[in-house]
C-alpha positions as CSV (number, residue, x, y, z in Angstrom):
1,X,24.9,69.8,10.2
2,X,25.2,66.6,8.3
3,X,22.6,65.3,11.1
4,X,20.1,68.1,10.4
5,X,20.1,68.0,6.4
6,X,19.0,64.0,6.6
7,X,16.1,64.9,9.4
8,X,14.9,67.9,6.8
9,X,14.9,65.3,4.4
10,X,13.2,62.4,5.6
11,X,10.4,62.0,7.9
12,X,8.7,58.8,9.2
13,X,5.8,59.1,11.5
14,X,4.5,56.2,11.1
15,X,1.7,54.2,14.0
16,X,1.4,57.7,15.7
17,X,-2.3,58.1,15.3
18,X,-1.7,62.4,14.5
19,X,-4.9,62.5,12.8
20,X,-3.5,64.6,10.0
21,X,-0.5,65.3,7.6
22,X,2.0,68.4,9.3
23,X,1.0,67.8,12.4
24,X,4.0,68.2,15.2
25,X,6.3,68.0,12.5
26,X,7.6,70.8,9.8
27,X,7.1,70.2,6.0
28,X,10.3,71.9,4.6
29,X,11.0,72.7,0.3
30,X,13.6,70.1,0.9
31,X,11.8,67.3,2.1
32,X,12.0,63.7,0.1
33,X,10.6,61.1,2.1
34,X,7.6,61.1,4.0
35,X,6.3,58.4,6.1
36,X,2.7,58.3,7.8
37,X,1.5,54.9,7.9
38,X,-1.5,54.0,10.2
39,X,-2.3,58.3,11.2
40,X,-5.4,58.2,10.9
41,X,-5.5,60.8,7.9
42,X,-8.6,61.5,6.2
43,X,-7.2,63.9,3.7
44,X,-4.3,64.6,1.3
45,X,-3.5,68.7,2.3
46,X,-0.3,70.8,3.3
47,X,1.8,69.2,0.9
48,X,2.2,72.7,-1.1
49,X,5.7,73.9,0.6
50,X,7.4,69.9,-0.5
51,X,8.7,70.7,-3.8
52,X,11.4,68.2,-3.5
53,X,9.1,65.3,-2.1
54,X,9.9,62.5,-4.2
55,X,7.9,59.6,-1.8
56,X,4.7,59.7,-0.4
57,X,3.7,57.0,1.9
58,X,-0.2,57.0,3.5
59,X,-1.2,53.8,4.2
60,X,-3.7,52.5,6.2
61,X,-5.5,55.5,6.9
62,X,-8.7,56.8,6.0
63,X,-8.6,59.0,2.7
64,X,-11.6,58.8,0.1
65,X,-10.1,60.8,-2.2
66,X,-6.5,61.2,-4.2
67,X,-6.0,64.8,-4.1
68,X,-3.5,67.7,-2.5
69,X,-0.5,66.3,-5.0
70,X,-0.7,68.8,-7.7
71,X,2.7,70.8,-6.4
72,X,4.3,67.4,-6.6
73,X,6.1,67.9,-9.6
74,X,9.1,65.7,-8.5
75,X,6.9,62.9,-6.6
76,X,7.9,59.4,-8.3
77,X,6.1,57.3,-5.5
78,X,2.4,57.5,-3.6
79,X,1.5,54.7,-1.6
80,X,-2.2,54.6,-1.0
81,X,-2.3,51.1,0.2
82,X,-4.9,50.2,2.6
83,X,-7.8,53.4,2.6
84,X,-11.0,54.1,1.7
85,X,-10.8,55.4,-2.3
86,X,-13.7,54.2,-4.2
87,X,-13.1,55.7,-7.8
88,X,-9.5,56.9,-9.7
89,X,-10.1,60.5,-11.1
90,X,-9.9,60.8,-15.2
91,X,-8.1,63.7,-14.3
92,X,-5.8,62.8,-11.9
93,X,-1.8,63.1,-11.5
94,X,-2.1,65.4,-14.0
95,X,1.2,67.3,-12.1
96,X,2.7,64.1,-11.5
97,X,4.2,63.2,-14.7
98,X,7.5,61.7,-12.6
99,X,5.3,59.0,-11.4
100,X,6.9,55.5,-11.3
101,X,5.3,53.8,-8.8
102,X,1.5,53.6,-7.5
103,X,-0.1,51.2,-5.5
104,X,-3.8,51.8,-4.8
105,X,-4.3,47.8,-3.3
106,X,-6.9,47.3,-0.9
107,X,-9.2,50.4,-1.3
108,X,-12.9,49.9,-2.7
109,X,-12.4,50.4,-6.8
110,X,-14.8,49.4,-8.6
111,X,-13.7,49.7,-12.6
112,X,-10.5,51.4,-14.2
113,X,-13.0,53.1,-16.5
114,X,-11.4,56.8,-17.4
115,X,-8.0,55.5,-15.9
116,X,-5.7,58.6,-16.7
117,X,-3.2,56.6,-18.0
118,X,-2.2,59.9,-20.2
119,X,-0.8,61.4,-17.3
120,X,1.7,58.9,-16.1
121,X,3.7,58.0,-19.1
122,X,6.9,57.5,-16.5
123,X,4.8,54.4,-14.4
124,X,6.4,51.7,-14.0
125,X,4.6,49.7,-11.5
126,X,0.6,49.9,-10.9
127,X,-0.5,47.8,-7.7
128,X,-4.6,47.2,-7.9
129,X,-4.5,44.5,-5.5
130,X,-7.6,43.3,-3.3
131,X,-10.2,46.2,-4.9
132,X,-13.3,45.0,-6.5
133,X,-12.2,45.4,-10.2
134,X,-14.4,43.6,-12.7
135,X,-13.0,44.7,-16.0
136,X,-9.5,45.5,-17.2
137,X,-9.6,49.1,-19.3
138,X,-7.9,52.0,-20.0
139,X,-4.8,50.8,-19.4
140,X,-3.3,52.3,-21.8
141,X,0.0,54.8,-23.1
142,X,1.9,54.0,-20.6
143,X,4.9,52.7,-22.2
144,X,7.1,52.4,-19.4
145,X,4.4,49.8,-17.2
146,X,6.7,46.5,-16.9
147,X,4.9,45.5,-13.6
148,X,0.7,45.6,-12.9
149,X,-0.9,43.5,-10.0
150,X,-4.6,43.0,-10.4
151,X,-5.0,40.1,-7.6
152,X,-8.2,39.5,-5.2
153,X,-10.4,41.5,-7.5
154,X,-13.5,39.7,-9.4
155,X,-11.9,39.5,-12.8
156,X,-13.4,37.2,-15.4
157,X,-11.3,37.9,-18.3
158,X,-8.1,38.6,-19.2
159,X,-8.5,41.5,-21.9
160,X,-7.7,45.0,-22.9
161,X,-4.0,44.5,-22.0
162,X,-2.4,44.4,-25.2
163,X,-1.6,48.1,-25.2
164,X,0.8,47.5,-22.4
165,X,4.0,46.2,-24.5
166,X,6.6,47.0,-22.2
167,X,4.8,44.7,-19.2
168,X,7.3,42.1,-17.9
169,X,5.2,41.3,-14.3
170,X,1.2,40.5,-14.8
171,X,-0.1,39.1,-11.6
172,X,-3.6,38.0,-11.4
173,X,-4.3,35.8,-8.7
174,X,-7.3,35.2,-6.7
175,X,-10.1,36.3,-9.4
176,X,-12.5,34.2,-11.2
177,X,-10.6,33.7,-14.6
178,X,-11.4,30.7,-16.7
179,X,-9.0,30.8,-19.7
180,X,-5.9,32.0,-20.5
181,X,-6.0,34.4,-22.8
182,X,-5.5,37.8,-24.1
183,X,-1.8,37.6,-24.2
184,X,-0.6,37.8,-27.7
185,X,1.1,41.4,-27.7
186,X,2.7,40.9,-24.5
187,X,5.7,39.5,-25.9
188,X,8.3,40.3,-23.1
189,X,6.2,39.5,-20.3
190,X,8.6,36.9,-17.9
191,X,6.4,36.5,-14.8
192,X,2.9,35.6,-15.1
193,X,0.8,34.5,-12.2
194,X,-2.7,33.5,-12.4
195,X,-2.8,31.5,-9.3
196,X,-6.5,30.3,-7.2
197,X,-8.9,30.9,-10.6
198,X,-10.9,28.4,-12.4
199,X,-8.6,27.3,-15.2
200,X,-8.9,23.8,-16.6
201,X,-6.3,24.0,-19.4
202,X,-2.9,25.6,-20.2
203,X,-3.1,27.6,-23.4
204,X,-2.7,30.8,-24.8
205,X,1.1,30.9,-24.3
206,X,2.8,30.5,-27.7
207,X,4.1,33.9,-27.8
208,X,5.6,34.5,-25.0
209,X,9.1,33.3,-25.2
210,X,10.6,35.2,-22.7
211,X,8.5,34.3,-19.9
212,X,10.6,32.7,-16.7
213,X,8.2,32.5,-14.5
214,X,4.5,30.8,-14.5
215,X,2.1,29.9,-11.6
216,X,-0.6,28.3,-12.1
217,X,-1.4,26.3,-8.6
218,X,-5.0,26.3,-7.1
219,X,-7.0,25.8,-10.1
220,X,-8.7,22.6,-12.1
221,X,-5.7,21.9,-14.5
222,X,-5.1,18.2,-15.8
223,X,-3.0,18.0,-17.9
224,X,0.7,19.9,-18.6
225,X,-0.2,20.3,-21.9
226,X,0.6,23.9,-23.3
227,X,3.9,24.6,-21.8
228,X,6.6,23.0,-24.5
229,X,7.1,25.7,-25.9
230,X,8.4,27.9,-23.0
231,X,11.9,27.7,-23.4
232,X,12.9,30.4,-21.0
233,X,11.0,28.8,-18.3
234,X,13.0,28.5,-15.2
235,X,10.1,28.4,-12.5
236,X,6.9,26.3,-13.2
237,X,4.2,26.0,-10.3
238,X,1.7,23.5,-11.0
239,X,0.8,23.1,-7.4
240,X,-2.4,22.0,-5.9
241,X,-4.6,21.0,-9.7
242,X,-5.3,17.5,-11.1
243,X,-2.3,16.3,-12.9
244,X,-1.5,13.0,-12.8
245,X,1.8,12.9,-15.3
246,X,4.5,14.7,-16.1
247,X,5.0,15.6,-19.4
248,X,5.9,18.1,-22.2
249,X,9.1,19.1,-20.3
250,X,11.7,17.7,-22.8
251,X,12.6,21.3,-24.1
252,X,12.5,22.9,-20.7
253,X,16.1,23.0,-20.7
254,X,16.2,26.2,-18.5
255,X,13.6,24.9,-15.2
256,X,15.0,25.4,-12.0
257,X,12.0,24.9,-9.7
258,X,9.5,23.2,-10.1
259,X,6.2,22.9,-8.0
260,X,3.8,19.7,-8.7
261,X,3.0,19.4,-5.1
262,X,-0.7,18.3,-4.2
263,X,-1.4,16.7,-7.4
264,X,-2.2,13.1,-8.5
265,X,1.0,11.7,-9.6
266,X,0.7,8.0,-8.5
267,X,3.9,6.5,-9.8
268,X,7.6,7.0,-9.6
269,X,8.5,6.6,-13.0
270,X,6.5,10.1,-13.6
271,X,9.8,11.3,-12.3
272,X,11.8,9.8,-15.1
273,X,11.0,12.7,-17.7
274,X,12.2,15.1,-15.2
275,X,16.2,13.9,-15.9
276,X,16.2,15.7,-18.8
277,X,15.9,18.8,-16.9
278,X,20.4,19.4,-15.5
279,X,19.4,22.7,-14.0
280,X,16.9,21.7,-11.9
281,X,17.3,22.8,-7.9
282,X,13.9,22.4,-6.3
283,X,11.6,19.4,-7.0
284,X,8.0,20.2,-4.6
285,X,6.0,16.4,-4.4
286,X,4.3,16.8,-1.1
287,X,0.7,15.6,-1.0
288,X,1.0,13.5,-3.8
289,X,0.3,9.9,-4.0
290,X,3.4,9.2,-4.3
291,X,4.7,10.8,-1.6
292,X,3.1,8.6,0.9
293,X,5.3,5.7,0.2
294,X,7.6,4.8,3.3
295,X,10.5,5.4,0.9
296,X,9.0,8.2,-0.8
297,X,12.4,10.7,0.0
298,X,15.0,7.7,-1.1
299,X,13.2,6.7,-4.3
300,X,13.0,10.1,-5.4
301,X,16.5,11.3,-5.4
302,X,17.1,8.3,-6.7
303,X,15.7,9.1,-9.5
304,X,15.6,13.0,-9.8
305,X,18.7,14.8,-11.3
306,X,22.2,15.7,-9.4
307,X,21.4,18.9,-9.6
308,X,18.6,18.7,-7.3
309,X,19.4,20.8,-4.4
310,X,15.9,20.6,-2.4
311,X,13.1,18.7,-2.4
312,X,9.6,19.6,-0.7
313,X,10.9,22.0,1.9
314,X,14.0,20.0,2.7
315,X,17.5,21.0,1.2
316,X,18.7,17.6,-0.5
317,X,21.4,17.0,2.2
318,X,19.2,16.9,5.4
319,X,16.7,14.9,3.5
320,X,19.7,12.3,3.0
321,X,20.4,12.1,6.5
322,X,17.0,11.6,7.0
323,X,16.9,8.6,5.4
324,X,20.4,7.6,6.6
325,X,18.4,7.9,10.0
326,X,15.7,6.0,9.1
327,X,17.5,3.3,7.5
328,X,20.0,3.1,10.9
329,X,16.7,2.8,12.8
330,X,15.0,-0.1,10.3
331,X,18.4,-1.6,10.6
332,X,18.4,-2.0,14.8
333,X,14.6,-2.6,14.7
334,X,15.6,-6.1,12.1
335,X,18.7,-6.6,14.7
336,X,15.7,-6.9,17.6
337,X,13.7,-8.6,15.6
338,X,16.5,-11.5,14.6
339,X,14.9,-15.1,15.3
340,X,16.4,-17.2,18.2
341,X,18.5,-18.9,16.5
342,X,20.7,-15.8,15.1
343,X,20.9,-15.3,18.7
344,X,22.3,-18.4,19.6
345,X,24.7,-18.4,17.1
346,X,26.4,-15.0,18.7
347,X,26.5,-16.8,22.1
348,X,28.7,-19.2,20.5
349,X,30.7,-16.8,18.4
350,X,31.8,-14.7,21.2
351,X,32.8,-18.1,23.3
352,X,35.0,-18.8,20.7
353,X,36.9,-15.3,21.6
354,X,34.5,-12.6,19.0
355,X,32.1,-12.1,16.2
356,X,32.6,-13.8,13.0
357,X,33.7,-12.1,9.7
358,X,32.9,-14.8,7.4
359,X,29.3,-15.3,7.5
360,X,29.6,-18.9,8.6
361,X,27.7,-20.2,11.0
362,X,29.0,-21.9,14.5
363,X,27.2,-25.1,15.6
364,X,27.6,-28.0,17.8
365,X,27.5,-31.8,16.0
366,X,29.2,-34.8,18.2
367,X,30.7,-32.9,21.0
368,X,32.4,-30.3,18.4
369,X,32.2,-26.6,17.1
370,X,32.0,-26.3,13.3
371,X,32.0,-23.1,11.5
372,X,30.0,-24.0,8.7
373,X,26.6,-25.8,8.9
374,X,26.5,-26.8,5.6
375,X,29.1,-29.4,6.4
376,X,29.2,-32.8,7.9
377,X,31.7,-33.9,10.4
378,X,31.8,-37.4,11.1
379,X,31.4,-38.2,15.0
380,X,34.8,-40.1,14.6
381,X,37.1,-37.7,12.7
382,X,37.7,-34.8,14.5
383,X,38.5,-32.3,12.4
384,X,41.3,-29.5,13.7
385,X,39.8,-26.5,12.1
386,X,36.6,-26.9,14.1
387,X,38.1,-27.8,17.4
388,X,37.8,-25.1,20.3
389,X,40.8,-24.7,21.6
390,X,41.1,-21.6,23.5
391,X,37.9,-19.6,26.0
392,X,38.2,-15.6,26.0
393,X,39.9,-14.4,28.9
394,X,37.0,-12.3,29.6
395,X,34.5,-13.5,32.2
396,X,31.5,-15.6,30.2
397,X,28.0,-16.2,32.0
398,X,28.4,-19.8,33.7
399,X,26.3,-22.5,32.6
400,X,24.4,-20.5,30.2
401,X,22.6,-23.0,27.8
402,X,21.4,-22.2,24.1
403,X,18.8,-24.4,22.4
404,X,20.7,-24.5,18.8
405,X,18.6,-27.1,16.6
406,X,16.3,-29.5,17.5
407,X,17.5,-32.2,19.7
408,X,21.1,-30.0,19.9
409,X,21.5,-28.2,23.1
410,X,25.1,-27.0,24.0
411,X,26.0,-26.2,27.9
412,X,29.0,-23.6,28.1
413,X,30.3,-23.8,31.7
414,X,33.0,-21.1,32.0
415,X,33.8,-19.3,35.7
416,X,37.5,-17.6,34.5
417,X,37.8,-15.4,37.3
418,X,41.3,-15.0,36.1
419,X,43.0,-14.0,32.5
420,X,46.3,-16.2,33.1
421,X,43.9,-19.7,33.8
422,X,45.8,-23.0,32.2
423,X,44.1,-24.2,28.9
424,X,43.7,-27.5,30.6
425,X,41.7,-25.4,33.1
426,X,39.9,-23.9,30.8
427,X,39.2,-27.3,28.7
428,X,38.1,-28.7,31.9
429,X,35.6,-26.1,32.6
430,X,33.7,-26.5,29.2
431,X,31.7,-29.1,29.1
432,X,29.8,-29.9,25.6
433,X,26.3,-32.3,26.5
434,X,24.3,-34.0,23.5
435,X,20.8,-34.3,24.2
């Protein structure tokens, strides 16, 4: 029974192409959710018997026109996303009252002109994304709005917003906006995105001390001029402009992420007035000129603060091994690269039974081994220190000779086949020529 009450009370037939809404399916008084994505509908109609239908989801199919909701008393979400509507009736959603959500995005609109925003004094979110909207009006007594997305239209100006004071979410990406502006009275906004316009400046954002969130990437700006006084700000994306220092983030207390990425920042010291910022967790760089040093990763978190917990799209950690990884490789490629000499000198080191742990260097002067070439042994004082007086058990390469210095070439002679050999033996098998 359980079973049957949840199957009266949702229904999702969505990708089967039924060409219109009941079709195969009962629409019951007690039906909530209804879902008929991509159905090829061409009409809103038979929706009279859901009195409890609380979601309406139609998108991407073929409706003109938003009608056949009036008996929708309870409905508190349409989804038109993805149709054909060219115009929003004045008179609209008069029944609808409940409304909270409405997204329109990606239909043909034109202009907002006779919006009925009288009739939805419960809306909360308004999604206008990808029509061809040229001015902002009528967006008005809707006390309740805290989210509108106006992206991809053609807008020029930001204006007629002010009567929206409960708007925390203003998206307005992808339009042809040249100034910020028009955003006095919206005093609780925290996420404002005006993202791929034609903005040159930061400006117009004294009053809004609440906002958390800007993005601003994909436009002409040159300077970071205009944000000091956001406080609050905990994600600032700056991304893709023409700024070429970092600035005015001394009070920016709050900044978590922070996106300069495909800029002109030259210079590491730019970095320096980001260790101010204790909070901050993601630092983006890529595409700078910076960023093409070979140490670019290393010199950064060098610098940046311990709080950093990514940078560009690595998590701090892996970028460290990174560079762990490429300073192990730089390390063997020097080792390869050692001059012939430093390879001499480890010939001689492991005759005299390993590697060295002081530094010094082993050479041959008068027929003798001395550990430091800094030093001069007279030819006829033998000093004790210096003298080789034992051969490593294990088997060396006979009669392997190593230029040293000029003039100085040293002949090690040693065929130990077995550990227990005498030390005269092995005396007797070493035999030290001065050229």
């Amino acid at each position: 029974m359980a079973n049957q009450d949840k199957a009266e009370e949702w229904i999702d037939r969505t990708n089967e192409a039924l060409g219109e809404i009941g079709n195969g399916y009962e629409l019951t008084p007690t039906l909530q959710h209804l879902y008929l994505t991509n159905n090829r509908i061409s009409k809103i109609e038979k929706l009279s018997p859901c009195l409890a239908l609380r979601e309406l989801v139609l998108r991407q199919n073929s409706i003109k026109v938003i009608e056949g909701i009036d008996a929708l008393e309870e409905l508190e979400e349409l989804d038109l996303y993805m149709n054909q509507i060219d115009h929003i009736p004045s008179d609209g959603f008069k029944k609808n009252s409940e409304l909270k959500r409405l997204d329109l995005s990606f239909n043909d609109i034109r202009e907002l002109k006779g919006f009925p925003s009288n009739n939805l004094p419960n809306l909360e979110e308004l999604y206008l994304i990808g029509n061809k909207i040229r001015i902002v009006s009528d967006l008005q007594s809707m006390p309740k709005l805290i989210m509108l997305e106006l992206g991809d239209n053609r807008l020029r100006v930001i204006e007629n917003l002010d009567r929206l004071p409960s708007l925390q979410g203003l998206w307005l990406g992808r339009n042809k906006i040249t100034r910020i502006e028009g955003l006095q009275k919206l005093t609780k906004l925290r996420r404002l995105s005006i993202q791929s316009n034609r903005i040159t400046c930061i400006e117009g954002l004294e009053h809004l001390e609440h906002l958390e969130e800007l993005y601003l990437s994909h436009n002409g700006i040159t300077s970071m001029q205009g944000i000091q006084s956001l406080k609050n700000i905990q994600v600032l994306d700056l991304g893709v402009n023409f700024i070429e220092h970092i600035e005015c983030i001394e009070n920016l207390s709050n900044l978590r992420e922070f996106w300069i990425n495909g800029n002109k920042l030259s210079s590491f010291d730019e970095l320096n007035s980001l260790r101010s910022a204790t909070r901050l967790e993601t630092v983006y760089l890529e595409a700078n000129p910076l960023a093409k040093d070979p140490q670019y990763q290393a010199k950064a978190l060098e610098i940046l603060p311990t709080s950093l917990e990514q940078l560009d799209a690595l998590l701090v950690d892996d970028a460290r091994k990174q560079i762990a990884a490429q300073s192990c490789r730089e390390d063997q490629a020097a080792v390869a690269d050692k001059p012939e000499h430093a390879a001499e000198e480890t010939v001689i080191a492991n005759a005299m039974g390993g590697n060295l742990t002081d530094g010094s260097r082993v050479i041959q002067i008068d027929g003798r081994l001395d550990r430091d070439s800094q030093n001069e042994v007279p030819g006829d004082e033998p000093s004790r220190d210096d003298t080789v007086e034992t051969v490593p058990s294990r088997k060396v390469a006979s009669e392997h000779t190593v230029t040293m210095a000029p003039d100085v070439k040293v002949s090690l002679s040693q065929s130990l086949e077995q550990g227990d050999a005498t030390r005269e033996t092995q005396s007797q098998s070493t035999t030290h020529e001065i050229g």
